[in-house]
MARBALO-497888 format. One line per 2 residues: number of its first residue (from 1); for each residue x, y, z of N, C-alpha, C. Coordinates in steps of 0.001 Angstrom, whole numbers, plus 500000, padded with zeros to 6 digits. Layout:
% MARBALO-497888
NUM	X Y Z X Y Z X Y Z  ...;
***
This chain:
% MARBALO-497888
1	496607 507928 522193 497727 507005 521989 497274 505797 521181  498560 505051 520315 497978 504041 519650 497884 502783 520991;
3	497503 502096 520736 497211 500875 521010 498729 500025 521270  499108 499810 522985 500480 499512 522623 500768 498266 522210;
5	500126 497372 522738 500242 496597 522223 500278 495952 520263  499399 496369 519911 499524 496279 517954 500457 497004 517789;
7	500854 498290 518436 502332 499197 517793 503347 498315 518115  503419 498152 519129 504566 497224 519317 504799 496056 518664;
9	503992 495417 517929 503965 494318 517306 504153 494659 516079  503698 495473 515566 503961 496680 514264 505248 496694 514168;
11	506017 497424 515244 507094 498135 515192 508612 496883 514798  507888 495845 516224 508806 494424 516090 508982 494186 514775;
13	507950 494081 513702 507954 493394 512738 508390 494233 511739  508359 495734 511478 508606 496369 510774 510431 496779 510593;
15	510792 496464 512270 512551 495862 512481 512972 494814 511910  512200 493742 512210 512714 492470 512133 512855 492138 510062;
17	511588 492847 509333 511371 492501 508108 513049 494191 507592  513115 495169 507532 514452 495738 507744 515659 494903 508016;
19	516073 494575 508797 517067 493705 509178 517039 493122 508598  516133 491980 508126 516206 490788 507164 516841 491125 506035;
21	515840 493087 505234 515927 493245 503936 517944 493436 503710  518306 493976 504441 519350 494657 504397 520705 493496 504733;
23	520080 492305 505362 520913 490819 505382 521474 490422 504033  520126 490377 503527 519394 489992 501898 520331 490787 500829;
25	520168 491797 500992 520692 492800 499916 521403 492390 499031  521331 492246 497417 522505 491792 497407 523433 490968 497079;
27	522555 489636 497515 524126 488389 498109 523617 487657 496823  523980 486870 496800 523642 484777 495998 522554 484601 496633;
29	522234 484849 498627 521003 483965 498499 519543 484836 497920  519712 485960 498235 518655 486972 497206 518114 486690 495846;
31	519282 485934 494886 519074 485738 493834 517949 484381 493611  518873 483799 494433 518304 482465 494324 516629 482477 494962;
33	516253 483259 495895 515101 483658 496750 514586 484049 495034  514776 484914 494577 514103 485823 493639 513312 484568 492205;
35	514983 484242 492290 514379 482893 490855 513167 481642 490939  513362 481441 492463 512317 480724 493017 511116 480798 492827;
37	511155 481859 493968 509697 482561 494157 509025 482956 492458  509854 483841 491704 508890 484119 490329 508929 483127 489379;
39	509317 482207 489678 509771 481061 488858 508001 480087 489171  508037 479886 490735 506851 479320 491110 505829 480039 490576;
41	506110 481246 491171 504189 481812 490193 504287 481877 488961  504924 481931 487925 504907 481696 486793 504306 480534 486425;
43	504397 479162 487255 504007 477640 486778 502533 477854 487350  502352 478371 488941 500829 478474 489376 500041 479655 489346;
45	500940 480574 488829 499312 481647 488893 498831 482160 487752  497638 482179 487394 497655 482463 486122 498015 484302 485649;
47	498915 484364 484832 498787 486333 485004 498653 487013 485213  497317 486919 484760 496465 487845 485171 495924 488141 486290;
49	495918 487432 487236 495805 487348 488838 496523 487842 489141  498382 487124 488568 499378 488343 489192 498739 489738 489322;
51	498588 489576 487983 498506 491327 487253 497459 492080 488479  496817 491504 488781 495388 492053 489758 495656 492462 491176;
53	496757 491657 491429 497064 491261 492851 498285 492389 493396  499380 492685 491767 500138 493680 491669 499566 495444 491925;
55	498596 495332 490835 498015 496721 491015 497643 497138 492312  497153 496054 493446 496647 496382 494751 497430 497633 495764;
57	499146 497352 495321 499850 498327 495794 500018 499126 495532  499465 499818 494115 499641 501028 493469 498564 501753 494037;
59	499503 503348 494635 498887 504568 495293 497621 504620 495237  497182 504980 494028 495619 505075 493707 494809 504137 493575;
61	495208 502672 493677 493992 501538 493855 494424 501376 495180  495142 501807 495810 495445 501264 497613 494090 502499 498057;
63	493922 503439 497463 492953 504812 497977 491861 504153 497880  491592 503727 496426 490148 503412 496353 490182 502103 497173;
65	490677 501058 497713 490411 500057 498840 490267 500851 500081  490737 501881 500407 490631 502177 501227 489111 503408 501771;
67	489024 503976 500385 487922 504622 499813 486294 504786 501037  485897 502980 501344 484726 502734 501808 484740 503165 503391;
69	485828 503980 503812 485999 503970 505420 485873 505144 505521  485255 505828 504039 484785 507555 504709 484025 507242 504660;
71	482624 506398 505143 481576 506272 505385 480736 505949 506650  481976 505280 507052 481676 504405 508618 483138 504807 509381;
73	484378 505463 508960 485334 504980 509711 486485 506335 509464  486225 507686 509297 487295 508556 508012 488119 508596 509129;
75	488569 508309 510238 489775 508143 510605 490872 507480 509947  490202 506438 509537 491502 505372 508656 491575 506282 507718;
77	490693 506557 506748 491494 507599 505495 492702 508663 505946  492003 509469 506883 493127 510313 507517 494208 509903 508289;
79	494231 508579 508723 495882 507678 508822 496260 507810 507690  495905 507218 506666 496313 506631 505494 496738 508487 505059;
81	496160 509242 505056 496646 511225 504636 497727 511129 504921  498067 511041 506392 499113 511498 507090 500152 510787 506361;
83	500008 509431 506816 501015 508336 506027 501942 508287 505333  501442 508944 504342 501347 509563 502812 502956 509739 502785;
85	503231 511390 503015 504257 511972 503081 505192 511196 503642  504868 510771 504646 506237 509655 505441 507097 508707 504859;
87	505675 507992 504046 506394 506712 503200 506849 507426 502076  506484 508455 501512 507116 508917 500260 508213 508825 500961;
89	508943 510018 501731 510162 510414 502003 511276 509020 502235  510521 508036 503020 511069 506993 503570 511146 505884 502316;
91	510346 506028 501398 510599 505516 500083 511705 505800 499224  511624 507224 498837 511857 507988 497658 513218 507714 497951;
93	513745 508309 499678 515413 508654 499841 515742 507363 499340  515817 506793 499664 516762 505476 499776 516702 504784 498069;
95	515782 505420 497529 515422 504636 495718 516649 505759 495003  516992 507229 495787 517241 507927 495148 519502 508042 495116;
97	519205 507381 496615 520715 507171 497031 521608 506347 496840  520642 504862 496925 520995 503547 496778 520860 503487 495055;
99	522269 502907 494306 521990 502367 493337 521502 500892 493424  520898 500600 492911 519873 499077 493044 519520 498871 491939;
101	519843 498076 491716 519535 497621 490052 517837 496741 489878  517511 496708 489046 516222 496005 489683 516511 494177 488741;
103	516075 493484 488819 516252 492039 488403 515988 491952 487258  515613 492395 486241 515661 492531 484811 516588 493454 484356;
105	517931 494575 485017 518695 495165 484632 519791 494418 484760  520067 493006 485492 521204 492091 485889 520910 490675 485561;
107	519707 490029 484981 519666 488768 485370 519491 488574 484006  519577 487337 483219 519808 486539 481952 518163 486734 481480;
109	517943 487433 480590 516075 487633 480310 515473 486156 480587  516682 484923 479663 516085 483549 479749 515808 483012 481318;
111	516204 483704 482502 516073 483173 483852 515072 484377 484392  514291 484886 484164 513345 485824 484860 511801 485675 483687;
113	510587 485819 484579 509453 485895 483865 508746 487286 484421  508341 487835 483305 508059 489403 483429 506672 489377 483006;
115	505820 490223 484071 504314 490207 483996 504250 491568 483640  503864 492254 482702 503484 493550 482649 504382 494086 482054;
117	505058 495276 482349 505460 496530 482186 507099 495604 482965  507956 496036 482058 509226 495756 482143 510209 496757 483081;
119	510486 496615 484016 511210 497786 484681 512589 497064 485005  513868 498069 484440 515331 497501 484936 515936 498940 484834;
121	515825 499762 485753 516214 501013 485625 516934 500574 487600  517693 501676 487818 518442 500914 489653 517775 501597 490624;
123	516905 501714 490360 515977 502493 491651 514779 501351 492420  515380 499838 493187 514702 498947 493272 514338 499058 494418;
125	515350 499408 495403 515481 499426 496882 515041 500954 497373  513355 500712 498234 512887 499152 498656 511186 499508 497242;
127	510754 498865 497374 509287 498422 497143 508357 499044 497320  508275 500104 496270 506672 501135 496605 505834 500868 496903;
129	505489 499579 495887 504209 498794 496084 504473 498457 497880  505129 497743 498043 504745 496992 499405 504652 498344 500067;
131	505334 499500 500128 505719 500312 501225 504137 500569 501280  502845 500932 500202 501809 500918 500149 501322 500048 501021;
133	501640 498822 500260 500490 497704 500971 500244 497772 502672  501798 497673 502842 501975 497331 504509 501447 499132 505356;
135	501922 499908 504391 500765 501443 505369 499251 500735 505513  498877 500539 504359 497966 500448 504627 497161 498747 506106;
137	497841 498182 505916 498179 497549 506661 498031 497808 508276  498995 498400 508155 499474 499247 509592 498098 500623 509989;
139	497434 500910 508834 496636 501924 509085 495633 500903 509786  494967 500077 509055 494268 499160 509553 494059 498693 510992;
141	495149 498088 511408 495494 497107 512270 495751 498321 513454  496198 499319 513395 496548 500149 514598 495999 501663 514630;
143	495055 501904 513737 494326 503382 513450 493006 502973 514285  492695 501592 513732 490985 501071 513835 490454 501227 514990;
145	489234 502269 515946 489118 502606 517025 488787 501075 517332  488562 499892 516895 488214 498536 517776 489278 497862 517087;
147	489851 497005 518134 491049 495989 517539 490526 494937 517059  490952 494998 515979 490155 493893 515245 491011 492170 515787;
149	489368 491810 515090 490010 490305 515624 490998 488886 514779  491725 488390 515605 492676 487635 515033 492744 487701 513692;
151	491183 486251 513251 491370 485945 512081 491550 487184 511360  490692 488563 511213 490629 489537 510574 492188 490649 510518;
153	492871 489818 511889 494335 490909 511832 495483 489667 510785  495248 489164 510930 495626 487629 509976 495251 487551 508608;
155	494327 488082 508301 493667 488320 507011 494437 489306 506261  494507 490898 507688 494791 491455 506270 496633 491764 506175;
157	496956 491053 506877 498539 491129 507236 498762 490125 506040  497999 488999 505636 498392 487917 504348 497947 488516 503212;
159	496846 489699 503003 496992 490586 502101 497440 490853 501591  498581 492153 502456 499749 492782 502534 500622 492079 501899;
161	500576 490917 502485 502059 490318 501915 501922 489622 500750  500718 489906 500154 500379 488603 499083 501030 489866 498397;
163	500271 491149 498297 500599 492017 496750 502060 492441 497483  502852 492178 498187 504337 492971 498532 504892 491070 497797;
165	504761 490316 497589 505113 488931 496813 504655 488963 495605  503236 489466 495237 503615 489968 493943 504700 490359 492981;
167	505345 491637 493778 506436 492134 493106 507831 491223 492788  508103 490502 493291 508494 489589 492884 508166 488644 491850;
169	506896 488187 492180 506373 487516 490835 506434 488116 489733  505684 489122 489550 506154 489702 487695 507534 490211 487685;
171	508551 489965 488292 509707 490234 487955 510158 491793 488553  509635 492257 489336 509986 493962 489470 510996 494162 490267;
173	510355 493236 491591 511520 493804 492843 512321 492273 493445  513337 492540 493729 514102 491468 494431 513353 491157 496196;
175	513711 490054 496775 513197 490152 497940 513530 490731 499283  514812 491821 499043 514738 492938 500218 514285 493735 500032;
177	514043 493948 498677 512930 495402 497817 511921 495120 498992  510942 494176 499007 509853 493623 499481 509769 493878 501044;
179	510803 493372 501403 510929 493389 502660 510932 494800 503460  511778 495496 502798 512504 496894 503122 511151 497449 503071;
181	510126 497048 502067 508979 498301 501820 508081 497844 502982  507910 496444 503381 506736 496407 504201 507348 496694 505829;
183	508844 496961 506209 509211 497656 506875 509269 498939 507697  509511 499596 505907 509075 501460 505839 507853 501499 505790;
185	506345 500437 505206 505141 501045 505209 504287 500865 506630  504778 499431 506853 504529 499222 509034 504867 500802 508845;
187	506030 501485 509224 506470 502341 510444 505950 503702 509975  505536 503828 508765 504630 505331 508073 502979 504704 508165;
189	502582 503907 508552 501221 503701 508398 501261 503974 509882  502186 503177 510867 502121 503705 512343 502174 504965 512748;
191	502778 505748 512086 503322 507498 512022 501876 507641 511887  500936 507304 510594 499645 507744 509963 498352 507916 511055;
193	498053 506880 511748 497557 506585 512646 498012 507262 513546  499104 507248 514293 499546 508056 515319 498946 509854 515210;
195	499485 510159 514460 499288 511502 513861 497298 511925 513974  496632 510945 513245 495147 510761 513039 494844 511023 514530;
197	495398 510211 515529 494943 510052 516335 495289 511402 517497  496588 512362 517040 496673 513153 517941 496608 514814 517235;
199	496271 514828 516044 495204 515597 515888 494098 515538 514562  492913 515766 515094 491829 515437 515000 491172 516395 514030;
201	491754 517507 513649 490934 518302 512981 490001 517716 511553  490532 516472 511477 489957 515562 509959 488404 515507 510422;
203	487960 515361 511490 486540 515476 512221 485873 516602 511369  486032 517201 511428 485685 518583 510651 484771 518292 509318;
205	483829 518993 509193 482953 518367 507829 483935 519238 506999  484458 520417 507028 485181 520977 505901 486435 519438 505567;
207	487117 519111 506572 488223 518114 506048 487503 516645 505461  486250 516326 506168 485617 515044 505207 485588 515248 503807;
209	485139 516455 503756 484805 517340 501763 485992 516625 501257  487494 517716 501844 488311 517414 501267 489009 516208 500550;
211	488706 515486 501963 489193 513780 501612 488998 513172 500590  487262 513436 501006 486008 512498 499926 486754 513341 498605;
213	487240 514722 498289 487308 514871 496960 488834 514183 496285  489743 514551 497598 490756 513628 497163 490511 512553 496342;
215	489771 511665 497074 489575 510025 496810 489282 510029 495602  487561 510994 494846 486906 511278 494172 488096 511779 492669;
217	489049 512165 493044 490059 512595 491708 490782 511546 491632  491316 510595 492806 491893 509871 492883 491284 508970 491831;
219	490020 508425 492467 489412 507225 491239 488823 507838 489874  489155 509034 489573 489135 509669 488345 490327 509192 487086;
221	491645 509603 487929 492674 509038 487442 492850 507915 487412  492428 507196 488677 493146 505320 488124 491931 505087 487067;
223	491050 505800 487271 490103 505289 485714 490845 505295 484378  490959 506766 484111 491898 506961 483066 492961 506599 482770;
225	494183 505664 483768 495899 505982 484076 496205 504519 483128  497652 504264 482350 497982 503395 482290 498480 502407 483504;
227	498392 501912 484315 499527 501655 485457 500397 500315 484662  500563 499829 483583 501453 498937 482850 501388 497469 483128;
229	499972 497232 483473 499451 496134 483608 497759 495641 482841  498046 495325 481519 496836 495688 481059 495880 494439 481329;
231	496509 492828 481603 495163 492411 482177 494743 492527 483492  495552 493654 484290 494698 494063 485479 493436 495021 484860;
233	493617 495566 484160 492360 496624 483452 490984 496586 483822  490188 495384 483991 488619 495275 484034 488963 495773 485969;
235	489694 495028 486532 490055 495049 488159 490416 496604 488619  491163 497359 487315 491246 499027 488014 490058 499948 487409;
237	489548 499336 486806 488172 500076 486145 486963 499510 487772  487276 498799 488548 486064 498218 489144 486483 498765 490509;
239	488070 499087 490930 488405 499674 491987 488250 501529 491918  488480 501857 491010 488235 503501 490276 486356 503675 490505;
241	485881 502674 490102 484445 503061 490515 483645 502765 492007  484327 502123 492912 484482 501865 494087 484809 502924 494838;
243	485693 503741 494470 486269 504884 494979 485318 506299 494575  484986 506147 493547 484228 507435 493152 482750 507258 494170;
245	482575 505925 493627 481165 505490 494621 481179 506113 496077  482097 505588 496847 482483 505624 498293 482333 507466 498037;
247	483486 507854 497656 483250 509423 497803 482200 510256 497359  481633 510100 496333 480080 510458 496003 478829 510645 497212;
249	479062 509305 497819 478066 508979 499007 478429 509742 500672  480016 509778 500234 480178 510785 501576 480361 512436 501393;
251	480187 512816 499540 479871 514016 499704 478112 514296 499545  477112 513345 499633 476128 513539 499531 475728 513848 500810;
253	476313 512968 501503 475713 513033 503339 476372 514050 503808  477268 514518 503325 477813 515948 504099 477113 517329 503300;
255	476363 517390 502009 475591 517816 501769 474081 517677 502617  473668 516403 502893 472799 516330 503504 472327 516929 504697;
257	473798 516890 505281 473660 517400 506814 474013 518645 507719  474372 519423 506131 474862 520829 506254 474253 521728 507103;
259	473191 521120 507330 472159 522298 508645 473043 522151 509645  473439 520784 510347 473403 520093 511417 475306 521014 511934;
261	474889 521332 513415 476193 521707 513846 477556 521023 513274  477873 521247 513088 479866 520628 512803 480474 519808 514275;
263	480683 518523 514333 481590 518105 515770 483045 519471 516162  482771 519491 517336 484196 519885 517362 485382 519352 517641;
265	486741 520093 516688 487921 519198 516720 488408 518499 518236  488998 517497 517720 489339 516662 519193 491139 517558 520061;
***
């Protein structure tokens, strides 16, 4: 079982940020939330930070952050497996049903500042990126066989929310986009974990291989990929080799130890 206490706190918050998004949806005060917020980082952050801080939520640099825990920890990777599918579905429906315009398909170009890659197509609602950030999040905070402590559950919950505020800043998503995703990624990172935790076959040196090779193609591609942020570039070239690294080292040790019996599944 997870941990009831962090699920429950998970779960609270993953309601409470839902409810909000779906208040939001929408109205005058959304807009005004939206002009604000990207209006401010435009005067204080410099770009390219956006740009750095944005990529964090994209699929394949969320892998390679997550990458270093097949070494000491491949439970969290295999939250983060499970995850996967959940938040797609819990993503995808609602981008695919809901027309949603995104804030550069409705707003005056002269009142919005756009970091990157221009998106105004109506598939806004909710926030891939965040739905990322906050799984991973949630993998963290409620997969981790030791509960981590405050400052460190505080840390990475302001993470989360820094790159799910991102999207806002370069102009992508409105702020129930945001909300809605770190909603759906709480309650699929909780699914992720849950799942990790009630079956176990990822124990298995055949399923470590797998992972580690996942990861290993994974930081193949964000090496190669445009993701439409080019002064994030030196930052996905350094997370892509992070990831290959991490998986390299956990297919060496499972080479290493190929004599050695296999654990059996839990």
């Amino acid at each position: 079982m997870i941990r009831v206490a962090p699920a429950r706190l998970l779960i609270a918050a993953a309601v409470g940020c839902l409810v909000l998004a779906l208040a939001l949806h929408g109205g005058d005060t959304e807009r005004a939330w939206f002009l604000t917020i990207n209006d401010a980082a435009w005067r204080w952050a410099p770009p390219a930070l956006l740009s750095c801080i944005t990529i964090l939520g994209q699929g394949l640099s969320a892998t390679m952050l997550m990458a270093p825990s097949l070494l000491r920890a491949p439970g969290l990777m295999a939250a983060g497996v499970f995850a996967t599918p959940v938040a797609l579905l819990l993503s995808q429906l609602p981008k695919a049903l809901i027309n949603s315009p995104r804030p550069a398909a409705v707003l005056d170009p002269a009142l919005i500042h756009i970091n990157g890659i221009r998106l105004a197509a109506h598939n806004s609602f909710p926030s891939g990126h965040s739905v990322t950030a906050f799984v991973v999040v949630a993998v963290l905070l409620g997969g981790a066989a030791a509960r981590p402590r405050l400052p460190v559950a505080a840390a990475i919950v302001l993470l989360g929310a820094t790159v799910a505020a991102a999207r806002i800043a370069v102009g992508a998503h409105w702020p129930s986009d945001v909300l809605a995703g770190a909603g759906v990624g709480l309650l699929s990172g909780l699914a992720g974990a849950w799942m990790s935790l009630r079956w176990r076959f990822w124990q298995r040196r055949e399923a470590h291989a797998v992972m580690a090779l996942i990861v290993l193609s994974c930081g193949v591609i964000l090496a190669r990929i445009d993701l439409g942020y080019p002064l994030a570039r030196p930052l996905q070239v350094v997370l892509a080799a992070v990831g290959v690294a991490a998986a390299a080292v956990a297919l060496w040790r499972l080479w290493a130890s190929r004599s050695a019996p296999a654990p059996p599944p839990g």
